[in-house]
TIMI-832655 format. One record per residue (C-alpha): residue number from 0; residue in one letter; x, y, z. Coordinates in nm, 2 decimals, always signed. Last residue first. Example, Ala and Ser with C-alpha at 12.3 -4.5 7.8 and 13.67 -1.06 7.14 Angstrom:
2
{1, S, {+1.37, -0.11, +0.71}}
{0, A, {+1.23, -0.45, +0.78}}
% end
This chain:
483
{482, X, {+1.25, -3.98, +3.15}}
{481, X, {+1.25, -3.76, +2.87}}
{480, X, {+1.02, -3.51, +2.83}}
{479, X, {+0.93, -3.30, +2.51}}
{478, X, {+0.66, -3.05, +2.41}}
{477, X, {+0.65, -2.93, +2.04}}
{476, X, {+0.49, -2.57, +1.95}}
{475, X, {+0.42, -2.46, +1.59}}
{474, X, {+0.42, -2.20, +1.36}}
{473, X, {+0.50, -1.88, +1.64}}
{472, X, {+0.61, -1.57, +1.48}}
{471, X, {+0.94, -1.46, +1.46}}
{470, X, {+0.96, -1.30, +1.14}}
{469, X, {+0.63, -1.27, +1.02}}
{468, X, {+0.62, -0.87, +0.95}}
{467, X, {+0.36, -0.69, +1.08}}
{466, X, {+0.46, -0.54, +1.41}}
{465, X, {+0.82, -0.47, +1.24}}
{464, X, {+0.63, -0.23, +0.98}}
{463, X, {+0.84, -0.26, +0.67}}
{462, X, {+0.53, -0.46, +0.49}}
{461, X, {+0.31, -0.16, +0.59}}
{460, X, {+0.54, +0.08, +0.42}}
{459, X, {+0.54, -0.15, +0.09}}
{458, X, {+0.19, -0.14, +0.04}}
{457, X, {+0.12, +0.20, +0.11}}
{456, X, {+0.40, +0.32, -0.12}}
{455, X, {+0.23, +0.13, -0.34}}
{454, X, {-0.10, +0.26, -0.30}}
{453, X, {+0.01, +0.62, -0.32}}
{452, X, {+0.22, +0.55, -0.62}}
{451, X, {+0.00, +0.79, -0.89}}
{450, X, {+0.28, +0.84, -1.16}}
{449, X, {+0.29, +1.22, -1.30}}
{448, X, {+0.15, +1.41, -1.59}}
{447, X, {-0.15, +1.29, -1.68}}
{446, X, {-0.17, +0.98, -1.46}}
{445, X, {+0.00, +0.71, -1.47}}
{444, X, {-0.05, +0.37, -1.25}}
{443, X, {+0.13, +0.23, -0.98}}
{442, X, {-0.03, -0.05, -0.81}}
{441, X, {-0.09, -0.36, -0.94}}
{440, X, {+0.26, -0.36, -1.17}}
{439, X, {+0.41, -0.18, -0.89}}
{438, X, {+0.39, -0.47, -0.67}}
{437, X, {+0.48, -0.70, -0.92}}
{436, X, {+0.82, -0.57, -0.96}}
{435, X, {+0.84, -0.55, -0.59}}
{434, X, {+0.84, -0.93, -0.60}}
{433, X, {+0.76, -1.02, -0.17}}
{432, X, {+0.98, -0.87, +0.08}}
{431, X, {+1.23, -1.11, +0.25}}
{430, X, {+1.17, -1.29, +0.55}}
{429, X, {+1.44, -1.48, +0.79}}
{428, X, {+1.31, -1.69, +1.02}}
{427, X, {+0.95, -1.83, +1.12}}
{426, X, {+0.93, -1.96, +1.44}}
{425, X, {+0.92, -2.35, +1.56}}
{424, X, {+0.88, -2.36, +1.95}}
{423, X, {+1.02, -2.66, +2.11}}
{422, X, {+0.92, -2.62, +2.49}}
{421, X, {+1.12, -2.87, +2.72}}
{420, X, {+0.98, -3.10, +3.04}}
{419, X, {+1.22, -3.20, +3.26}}
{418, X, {+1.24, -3.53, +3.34}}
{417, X, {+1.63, -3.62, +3.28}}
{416, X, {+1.78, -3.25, +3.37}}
{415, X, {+1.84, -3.01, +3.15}}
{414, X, {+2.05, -2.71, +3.14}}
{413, X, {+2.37, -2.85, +3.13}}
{412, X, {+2.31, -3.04, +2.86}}
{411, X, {+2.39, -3.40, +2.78}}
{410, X, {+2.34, -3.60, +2.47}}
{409, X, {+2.64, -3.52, +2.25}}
{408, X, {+2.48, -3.21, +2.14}}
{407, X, {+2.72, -2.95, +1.91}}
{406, X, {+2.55, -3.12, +1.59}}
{405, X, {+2.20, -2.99, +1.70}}
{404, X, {+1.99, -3.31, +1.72}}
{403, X, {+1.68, -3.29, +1.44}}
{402, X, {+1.38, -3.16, +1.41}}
{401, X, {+1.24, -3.14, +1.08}}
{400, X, {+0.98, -2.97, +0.87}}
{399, X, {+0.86, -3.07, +0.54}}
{398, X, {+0.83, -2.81, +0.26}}
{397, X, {+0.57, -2.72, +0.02}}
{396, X, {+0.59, -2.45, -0.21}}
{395, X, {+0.56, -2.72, -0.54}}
{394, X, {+0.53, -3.06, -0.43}}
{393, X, {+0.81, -3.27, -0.47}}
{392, X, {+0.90, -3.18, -0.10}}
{391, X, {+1.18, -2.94, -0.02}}
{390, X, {+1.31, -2.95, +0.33}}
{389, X, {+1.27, -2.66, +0.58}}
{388, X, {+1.55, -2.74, +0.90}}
{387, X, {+1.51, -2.74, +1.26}}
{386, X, {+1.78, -2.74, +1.52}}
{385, X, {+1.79, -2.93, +1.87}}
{384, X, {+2.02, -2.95, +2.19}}
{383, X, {+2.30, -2.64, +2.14}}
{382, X, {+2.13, -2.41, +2.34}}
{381, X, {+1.87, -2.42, +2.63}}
{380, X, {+1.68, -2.12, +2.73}}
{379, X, {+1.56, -2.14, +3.09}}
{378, X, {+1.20, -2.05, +3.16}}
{377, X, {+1.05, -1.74, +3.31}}
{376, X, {+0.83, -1.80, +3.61}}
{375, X, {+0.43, -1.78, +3.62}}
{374, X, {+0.30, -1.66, +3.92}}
{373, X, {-0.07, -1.93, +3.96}}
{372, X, {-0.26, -1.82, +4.24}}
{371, X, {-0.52, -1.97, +4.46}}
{370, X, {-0.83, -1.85, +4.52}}
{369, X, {-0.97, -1.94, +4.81}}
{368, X, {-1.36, -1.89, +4.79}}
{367, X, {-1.54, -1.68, +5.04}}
{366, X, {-1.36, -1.40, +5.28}}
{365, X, {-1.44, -1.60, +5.63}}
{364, X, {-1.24, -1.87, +5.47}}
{363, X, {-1.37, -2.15, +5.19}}
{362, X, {-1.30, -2.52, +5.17}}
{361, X, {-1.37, -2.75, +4.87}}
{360, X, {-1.02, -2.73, +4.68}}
{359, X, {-0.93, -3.06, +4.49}}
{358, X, {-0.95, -2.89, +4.13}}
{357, X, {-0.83, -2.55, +4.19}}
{356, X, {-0.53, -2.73, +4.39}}
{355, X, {-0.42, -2.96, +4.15}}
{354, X, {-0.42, -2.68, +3.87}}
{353, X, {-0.23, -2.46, +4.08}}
{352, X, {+0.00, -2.76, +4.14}}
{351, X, {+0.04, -2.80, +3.77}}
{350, X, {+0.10, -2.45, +3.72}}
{349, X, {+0.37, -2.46, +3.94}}
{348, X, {+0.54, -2.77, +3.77}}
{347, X, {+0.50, -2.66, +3.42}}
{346, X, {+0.69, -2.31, +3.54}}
{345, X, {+0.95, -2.53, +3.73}}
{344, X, {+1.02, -2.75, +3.43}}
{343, X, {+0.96, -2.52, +3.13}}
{342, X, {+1.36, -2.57, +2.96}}
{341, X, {+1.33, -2.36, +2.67}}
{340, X, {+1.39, -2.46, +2.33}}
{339, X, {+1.37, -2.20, +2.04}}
{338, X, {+1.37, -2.29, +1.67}}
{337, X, {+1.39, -2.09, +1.34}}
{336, X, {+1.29, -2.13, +1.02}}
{335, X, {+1.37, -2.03, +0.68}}
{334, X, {+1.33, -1.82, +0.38}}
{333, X, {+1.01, -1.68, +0.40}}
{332, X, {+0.87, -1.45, +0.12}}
{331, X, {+0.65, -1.21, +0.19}}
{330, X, {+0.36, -0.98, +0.01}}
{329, X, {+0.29, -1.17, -0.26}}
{328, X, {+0.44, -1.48, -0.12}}
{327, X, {+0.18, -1.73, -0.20}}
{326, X, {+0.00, -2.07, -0.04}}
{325, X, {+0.28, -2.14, +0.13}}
{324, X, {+0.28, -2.48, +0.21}}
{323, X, {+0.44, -2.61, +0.55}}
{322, X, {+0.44, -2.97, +0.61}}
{321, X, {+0.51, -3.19, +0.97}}
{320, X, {+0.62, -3.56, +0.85}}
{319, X, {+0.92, -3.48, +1.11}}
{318, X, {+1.02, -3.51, +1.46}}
{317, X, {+1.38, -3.65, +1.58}}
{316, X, {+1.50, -3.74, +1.22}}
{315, X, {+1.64, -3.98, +0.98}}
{314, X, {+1.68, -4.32, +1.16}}
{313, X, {+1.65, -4.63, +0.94}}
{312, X, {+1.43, -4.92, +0.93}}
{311, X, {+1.27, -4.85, +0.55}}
{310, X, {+1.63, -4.82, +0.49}}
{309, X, {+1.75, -5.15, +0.64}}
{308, X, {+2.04, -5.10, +0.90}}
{307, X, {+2.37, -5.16, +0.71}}
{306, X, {+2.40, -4.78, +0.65}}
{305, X, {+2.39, -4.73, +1.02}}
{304, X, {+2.17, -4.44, +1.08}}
{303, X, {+2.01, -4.67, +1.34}}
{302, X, {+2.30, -4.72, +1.55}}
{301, X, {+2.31, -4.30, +1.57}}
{300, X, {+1.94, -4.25, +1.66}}
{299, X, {+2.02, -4.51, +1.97}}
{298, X, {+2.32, -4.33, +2.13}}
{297, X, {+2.12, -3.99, +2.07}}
{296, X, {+1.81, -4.11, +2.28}}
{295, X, {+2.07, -4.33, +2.52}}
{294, X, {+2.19, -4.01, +2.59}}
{293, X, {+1.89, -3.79, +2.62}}
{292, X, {+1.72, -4.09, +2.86}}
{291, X, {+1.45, -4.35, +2.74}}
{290, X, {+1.07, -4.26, +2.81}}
{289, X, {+1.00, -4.02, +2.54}}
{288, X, {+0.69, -3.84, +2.66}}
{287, X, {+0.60, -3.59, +2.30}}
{286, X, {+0.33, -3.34, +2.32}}
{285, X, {+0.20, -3.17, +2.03}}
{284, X, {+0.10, -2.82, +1.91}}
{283, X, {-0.07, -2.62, +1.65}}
{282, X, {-0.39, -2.57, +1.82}}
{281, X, {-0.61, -2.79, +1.57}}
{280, X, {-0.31, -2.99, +1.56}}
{279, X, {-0.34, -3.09, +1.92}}
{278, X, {-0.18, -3.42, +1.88}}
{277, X, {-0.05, -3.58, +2.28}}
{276, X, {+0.14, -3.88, +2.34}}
{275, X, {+0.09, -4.02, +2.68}}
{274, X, {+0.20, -3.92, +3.05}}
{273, X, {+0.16, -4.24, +3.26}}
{272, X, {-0.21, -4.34, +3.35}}
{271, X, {-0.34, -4.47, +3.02}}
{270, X, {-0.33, -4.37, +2.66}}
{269, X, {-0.09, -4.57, +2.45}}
{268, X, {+0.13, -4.40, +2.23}}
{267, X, {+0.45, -4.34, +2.50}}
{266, X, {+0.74, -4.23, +2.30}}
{265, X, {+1.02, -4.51, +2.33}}
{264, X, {+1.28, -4.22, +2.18}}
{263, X, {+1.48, -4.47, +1.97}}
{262, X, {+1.31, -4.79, +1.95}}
{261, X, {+0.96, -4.61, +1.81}}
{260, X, {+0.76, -4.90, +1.68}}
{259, X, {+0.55, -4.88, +1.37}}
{258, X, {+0.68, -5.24, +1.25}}
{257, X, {+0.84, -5.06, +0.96}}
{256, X, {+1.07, -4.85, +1.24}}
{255, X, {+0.89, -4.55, +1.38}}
{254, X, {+1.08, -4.24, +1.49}}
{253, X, {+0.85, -3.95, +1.62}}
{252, X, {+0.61, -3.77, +1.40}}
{251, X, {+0.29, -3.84, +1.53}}
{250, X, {+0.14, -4.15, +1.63}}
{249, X, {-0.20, -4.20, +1.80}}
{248, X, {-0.42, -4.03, +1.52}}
{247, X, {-0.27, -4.28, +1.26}}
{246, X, {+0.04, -4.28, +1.02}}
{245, X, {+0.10, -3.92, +1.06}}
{244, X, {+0.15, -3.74, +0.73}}
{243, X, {+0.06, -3.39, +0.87}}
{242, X, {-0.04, -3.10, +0.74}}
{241, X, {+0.00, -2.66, +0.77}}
{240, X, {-0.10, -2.41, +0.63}}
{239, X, {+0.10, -2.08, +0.46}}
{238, X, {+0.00, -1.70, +0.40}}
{237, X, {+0.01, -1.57, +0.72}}
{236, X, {+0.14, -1.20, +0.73}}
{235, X, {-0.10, -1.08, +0.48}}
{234, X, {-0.15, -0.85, +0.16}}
{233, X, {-0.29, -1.03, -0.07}}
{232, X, {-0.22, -0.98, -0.42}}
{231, X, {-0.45, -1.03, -0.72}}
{230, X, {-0.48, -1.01, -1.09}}
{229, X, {-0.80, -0.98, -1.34}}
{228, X, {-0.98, -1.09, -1.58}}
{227, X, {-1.03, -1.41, -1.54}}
{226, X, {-1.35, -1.48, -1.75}}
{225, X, {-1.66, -1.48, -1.59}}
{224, X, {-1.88, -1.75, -1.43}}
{223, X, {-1.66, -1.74, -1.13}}
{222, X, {-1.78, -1.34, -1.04}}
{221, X, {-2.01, -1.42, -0.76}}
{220, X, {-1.79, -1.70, -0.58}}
{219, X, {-1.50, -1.51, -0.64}}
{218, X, {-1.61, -1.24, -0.42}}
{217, X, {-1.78, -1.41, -0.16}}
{216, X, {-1.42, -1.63, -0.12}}
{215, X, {-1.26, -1.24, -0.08}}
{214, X, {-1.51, -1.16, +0.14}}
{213, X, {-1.47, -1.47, +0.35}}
{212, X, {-1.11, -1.52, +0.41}}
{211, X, {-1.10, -1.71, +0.66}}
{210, X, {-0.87, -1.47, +0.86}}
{209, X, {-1.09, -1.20, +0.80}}
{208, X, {-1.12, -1.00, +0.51}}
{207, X, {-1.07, -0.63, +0.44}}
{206, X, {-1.09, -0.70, +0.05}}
{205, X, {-1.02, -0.43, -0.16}}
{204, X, {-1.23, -0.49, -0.55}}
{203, X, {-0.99, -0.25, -0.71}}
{202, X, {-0.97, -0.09, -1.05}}
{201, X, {-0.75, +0.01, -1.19}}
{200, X, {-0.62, +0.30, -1.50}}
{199, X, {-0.47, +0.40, -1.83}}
{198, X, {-0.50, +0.68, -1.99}}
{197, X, {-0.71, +0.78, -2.30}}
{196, X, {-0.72, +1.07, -2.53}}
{195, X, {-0.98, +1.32, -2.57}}
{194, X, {-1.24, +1.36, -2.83}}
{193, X, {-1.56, +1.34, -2.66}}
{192, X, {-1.41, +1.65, -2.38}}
{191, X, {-1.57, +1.66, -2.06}}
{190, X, {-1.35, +1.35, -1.90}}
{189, X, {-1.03, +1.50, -2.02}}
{188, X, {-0.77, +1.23, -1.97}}
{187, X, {-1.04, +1.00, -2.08}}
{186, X, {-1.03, +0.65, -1.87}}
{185, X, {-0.93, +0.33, -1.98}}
{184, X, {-1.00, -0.03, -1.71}}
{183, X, {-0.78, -0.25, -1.57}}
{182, X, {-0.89, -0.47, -1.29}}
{181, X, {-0.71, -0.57, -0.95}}
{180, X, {-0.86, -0.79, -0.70}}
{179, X, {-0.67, -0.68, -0.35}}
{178, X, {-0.70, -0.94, -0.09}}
{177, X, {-0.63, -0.75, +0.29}}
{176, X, {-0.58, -0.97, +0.58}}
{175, X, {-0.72, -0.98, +0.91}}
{174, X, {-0.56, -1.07, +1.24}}
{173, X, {-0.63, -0.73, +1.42}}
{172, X, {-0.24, -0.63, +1.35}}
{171, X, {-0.35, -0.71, +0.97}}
{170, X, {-0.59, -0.39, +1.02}}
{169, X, {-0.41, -0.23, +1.18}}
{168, X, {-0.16, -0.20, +0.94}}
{167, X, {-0.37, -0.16, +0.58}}
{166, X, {-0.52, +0.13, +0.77}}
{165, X, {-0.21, +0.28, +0.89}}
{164, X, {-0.05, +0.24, +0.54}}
{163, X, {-0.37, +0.39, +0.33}}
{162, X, {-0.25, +0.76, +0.36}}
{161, X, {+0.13, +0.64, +0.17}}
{160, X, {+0.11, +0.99, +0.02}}
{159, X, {+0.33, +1.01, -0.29}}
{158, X, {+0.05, +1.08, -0.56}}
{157, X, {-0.22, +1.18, -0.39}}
{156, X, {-0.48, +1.38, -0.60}}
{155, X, {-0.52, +1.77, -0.58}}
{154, X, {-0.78, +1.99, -0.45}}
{153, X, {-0.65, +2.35, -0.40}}
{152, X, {-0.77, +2.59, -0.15}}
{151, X, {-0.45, +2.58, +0.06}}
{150, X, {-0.38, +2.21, +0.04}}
{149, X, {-0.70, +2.03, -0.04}}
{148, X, {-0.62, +1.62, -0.03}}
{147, X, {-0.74, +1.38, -0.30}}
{146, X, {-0.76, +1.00, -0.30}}
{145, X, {-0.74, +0.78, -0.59}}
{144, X, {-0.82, +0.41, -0.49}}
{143, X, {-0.97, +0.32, -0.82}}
{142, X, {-1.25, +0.20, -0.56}}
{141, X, {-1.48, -0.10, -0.43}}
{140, X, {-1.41, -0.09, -0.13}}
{139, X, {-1.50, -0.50, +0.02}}
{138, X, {-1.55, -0.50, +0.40}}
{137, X, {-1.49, -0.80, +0.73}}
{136, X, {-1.66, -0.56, +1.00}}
{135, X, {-1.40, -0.39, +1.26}}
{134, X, {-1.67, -0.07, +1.28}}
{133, X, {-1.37, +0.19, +1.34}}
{132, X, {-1.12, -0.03, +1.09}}
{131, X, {-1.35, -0.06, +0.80}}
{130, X, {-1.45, +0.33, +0.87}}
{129, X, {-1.07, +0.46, +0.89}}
{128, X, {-1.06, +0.30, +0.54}}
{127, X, {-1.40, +0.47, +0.41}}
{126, X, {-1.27, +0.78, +0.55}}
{125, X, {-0.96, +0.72, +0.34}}
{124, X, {-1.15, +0.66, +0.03}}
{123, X, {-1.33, +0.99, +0.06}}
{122, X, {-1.45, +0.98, -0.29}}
{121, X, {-1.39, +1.33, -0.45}}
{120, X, {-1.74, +1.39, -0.70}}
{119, X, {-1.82, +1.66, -0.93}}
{118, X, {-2.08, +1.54, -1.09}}
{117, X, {-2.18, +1.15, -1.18}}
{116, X, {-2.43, +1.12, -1.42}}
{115, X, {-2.52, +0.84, -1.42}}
{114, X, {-2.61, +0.58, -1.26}}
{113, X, {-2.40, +0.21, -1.18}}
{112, X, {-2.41, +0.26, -0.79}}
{111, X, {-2.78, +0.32, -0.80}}
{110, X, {-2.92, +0.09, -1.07}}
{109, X, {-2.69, -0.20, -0.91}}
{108, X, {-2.86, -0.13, -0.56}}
{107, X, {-3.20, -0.14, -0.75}}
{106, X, {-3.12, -0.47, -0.89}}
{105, X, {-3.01, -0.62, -0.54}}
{104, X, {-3.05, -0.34, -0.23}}
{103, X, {-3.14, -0.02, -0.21}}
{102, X, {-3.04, +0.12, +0.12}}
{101, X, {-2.75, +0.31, +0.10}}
{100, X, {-2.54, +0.47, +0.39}}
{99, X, {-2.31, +0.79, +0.34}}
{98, X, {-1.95, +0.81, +0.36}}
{97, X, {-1.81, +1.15, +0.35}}
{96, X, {-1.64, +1.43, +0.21}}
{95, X, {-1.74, +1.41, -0.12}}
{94, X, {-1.95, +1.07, -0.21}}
{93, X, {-1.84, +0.72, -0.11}}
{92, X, {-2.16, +0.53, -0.09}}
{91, X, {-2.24, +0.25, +0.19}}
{90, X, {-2.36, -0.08, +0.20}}
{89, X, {-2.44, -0.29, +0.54}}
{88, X, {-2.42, -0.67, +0.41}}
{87, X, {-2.57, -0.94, +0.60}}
{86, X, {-2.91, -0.85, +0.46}}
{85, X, {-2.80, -0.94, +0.11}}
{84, X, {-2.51, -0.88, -0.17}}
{83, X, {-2.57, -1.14, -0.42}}
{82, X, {-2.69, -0.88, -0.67}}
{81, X, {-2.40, -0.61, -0.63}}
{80, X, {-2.11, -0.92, -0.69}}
{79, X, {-2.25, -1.01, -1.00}}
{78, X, {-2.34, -0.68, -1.13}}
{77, X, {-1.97, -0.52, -1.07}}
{76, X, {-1.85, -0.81, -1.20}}
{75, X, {-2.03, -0.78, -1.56}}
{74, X, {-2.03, -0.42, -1.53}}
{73, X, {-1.60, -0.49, -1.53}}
{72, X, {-1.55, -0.66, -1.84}}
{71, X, {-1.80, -0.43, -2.05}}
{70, X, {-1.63, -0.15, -1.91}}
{69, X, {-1.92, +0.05, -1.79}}
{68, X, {-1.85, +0.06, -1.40}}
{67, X, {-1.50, +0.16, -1.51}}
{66, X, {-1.61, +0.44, -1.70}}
{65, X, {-1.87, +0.55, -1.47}}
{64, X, {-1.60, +0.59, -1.17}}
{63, X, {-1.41, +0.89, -1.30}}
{62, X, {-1.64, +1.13, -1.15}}
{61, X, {-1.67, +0.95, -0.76}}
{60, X, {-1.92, +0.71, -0.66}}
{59, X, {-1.67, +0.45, -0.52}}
{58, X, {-1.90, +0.16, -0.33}}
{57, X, {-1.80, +0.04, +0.03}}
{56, X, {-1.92, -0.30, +0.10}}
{55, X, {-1.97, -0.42, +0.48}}
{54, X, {-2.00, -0.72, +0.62}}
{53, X, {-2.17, -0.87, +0.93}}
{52, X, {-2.15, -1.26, +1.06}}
{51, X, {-1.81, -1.20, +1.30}}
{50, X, {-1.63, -0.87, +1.39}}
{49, X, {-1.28, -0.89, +1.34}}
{48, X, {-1.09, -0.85, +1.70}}
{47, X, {-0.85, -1.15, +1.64}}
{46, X, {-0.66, -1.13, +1.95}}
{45, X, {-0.27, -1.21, +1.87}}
{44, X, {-0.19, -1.51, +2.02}}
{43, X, {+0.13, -1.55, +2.23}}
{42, X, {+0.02, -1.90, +2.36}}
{41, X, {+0.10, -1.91, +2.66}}
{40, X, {-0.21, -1.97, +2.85}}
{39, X, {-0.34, -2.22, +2.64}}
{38, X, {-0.06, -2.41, +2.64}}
{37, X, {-0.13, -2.44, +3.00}}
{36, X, {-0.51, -2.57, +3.00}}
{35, X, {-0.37, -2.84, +2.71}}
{34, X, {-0.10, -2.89, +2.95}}
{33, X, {-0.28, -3.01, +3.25}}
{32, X, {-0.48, -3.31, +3.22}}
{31, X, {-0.20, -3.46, +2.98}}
{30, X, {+0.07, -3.40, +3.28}}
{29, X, {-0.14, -3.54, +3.51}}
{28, X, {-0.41, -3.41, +3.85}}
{27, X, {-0.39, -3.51, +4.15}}
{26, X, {-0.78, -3.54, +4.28}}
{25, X, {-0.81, -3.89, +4.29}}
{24, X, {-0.54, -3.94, +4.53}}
{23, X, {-0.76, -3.83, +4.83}}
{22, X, {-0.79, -3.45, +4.92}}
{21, X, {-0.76, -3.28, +5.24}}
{20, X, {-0.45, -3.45, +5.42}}
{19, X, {-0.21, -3.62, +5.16}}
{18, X, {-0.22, -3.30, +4.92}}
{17, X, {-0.34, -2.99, +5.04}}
{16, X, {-0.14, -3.04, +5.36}}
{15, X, {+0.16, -3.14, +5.19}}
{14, X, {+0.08, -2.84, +4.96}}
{13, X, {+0.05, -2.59, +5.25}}
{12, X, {+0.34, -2.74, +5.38}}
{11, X, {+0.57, -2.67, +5.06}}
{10, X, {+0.48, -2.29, +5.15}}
{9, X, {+0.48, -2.08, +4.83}}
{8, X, {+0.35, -2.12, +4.42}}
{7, X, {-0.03, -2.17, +4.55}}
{6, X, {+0.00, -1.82, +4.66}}
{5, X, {-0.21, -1.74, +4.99}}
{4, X, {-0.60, -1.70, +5.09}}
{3, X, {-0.59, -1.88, +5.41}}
{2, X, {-0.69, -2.23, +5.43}}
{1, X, {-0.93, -2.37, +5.69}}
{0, X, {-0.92, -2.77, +5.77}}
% end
């Protein structure tokens, strides 16, 4: 038989054909073939464009710089971190106007960046920035952060100027995160004068890290033999993980009475040749074929909330023993979740018979290869079935999360149909700001005669950025059928 190029999605008799004529029965393909492939595809992911395996480390050379690099705290970490630095690590100097390549590495690298004097220097700090995001490498600046600008002849330092938000911005659009380590340090007001007075500054180790964190975890490393001190903050739009307390790799987080059997949604554990439970925590998702109906579902979770029903037997929720911890809430702070469920039947279905077809297909045309086509079709929201709630563990900033029957769902909807497959996406609700308080504890600082809130205003400009901000995004996906 010779197919035409055409879309997989049309003509029923091109699938009959496809079907019962060229292929035997081996070459259908099943619901736990298929959606691991079609997850996949719809996962809203953002790409991760961090280069992998090189780093880059940014040193300040600028006037005021000495006196940090000679605190007797801060040499220490400055050492430390400068000798571990190796042949992964490109190293530049920030001089005036531009960012210039060094090569010394080790001891000589320390002797360098720690020299003196240092004459009439203006750190390009925002070059160094728009050089982190140009080359994408995972970078530490080591910097007091204090950029100047030249406004008619004068040179003057930024006191207002949020220039670091579009930096900080991409660079968590990209899928990075920024770790500040902050460090006070004195500094003369009047750096040629013996005598003068003393004002009070930071210093930042700035980590453009990845999502794994490796520059700020190569920091830490080299400076853990020294006291603490120092604060942090990490600016970042995922700050929580995620566990399970799944009995065993087979079960998830269905109902299980103390026999570990599931009487109220009959989820299928047992792999074989009907749709089976599926745990792809690795990829945040899970796939749930309850064979009992919605209404018998609810009928059943309702005897079993019975207060005479033993408690290690009774029902408490639809999916739980999933945990989110968040790790901090420097920048945000979430204060709930959301769910969306969307009836994926006919998209499922399509895909599924692309799938079939790609995998039985052994003819070619006059052109070469059929290639047949997979036109995704949107789902249908369905309302008033499921809602999720956060509950408080005993374990400080962690919180299980629960599916449950939406109150309003007496266990019929008019938008599903026994069989259909739904998509239960859990999405991160409302979000606050993190404590502003100690946001301008790490970065506002005096100077002689005005506050220096460039950072800050950096800081909190990126975190009122809707492309950063968490609400909305994807935690986790669950798949449901019932039968």
């Amino acid at each position: 038989m010779r197919l035409i190029s055409t879309s997989v999605l049309g003509a029923v008799s091109i699938w009959s054909m496809i079907f019962f004529t060229s292929c035997p029965p081996v070459c259908l393909t099943t619901t736990n073939e298929v959606l691991p492939a079609y997850h996949q595809i719809k996962l809203q992911k953002d790409e991760c464009k961090i280069e992998k395996g090189k780093y880059a480390i940014y040193y300040d050379l600028s006037d005021g710089m000495k006196f940090a690099y000679q605190d007797n705290t801060l040499k220490d970490y400055l050492s430390d971190i400068t000798n571990r630095i190796n042949g992964s690590w490109n190293v530049y100097g920030l001089v005036t106007g531009q960012v210039e390549p060094i090569s010394e590495r080790g001891s000589e690298l320390y002797a360098k960046v720690n020299r003196e004097p240092y004459t009439d220097i203006k750190a390009p700090i925002e070059e160094s920035m728009k050089d982190v995001i140009r080359k994408r490498m995972p970078s530490l600046i080591v910097s007091d952060l204090e950029e100047y600008q030249t406004i008619n002849g004068k040179t003057e330092i930024q006191h207002r100027s949020a220039y670091a938000k579009n930096y900080f911005s991409q660079w968590l659009k990209m899928g990075g995160q920024i770790y500040f380590f902050v460090m006070d340090y004195k500094e003369p007001v009047n750096q040629k004068s013996k005598t003068s007075a003393m004002k009070d500054k930071h210093l930042f180790f700035v980590a453009f890290d990845n999502a794994e964190g490796e520059v700020r975890k190569f920091v830490e490393k080299a400076i853990e033999i020294r006291p603490k001190s120092y604060r942090t903050f990490n600016l970042s739009n995922k700050t929580y993980s995620l566990s399970t307390s799944y009995a065993n790799a087979t079960q998830g987080g269905n109902y299980h009475d103390s026999n570990g059997m599931d009487i109220i949604s009959a989820v299928n554990e047992k792999i074989g040749e009907k749709d089976y439970f599926i745990n792809d925590f690795e990829n945040n998702w899970e796939f749930y074929p309850c064979f009992v109906s919605w209404n018998d579902m609810l009928k059943y979770a309702k005897d079993m909330q019975n207060p005479e029903v033993p408690k290690t037997d009774q029902y408490e929720h639809f999916l739980s023993k999933l945990f989110i911890t968040f790790e901090d809430e420097d920048a945000f702070k979430i204060d709930n979740l959301d769910i969306t469920v969307t009836n994926i039947q006919e998209d499922f279905e399509k895909y599924k018979n692309y799938a079939t077809a790609m995998k039985c297909l052994d003819e070619k045309d006059e052109n070469g290869s059929v290639s047949p086509e997979y036109k995704s079709v949107q789902g249908t929201k369905v309302l008033d079935m499921f809602k999720v709630s956060m509950n408080e563990t005993k374990e400080k900033g962690k919180y299980e999360i629960c599916v449950d029957f939406s109150d309003n769902f007496n266990g019929q909807n008019a938008k599903v149909n026994e069989g259909d497959m739904l998509k239960l996406d859990i999405t991160i609700g409302n979000v606050q700001k993190g404590n502003i308080q100690n946001m301008e504890n790490n970065f506002v600082w005096n100077d002689v005669d005005d506050k220096n809130e460039a950072i800050f205003q950096s800081v909190l400009n990126t975190l009122d950025d809707t492309n950063i901000s968490p609400k909305g995004k994807l935690v986790y996906t669950y798949y449901v059928r019932a039968y």
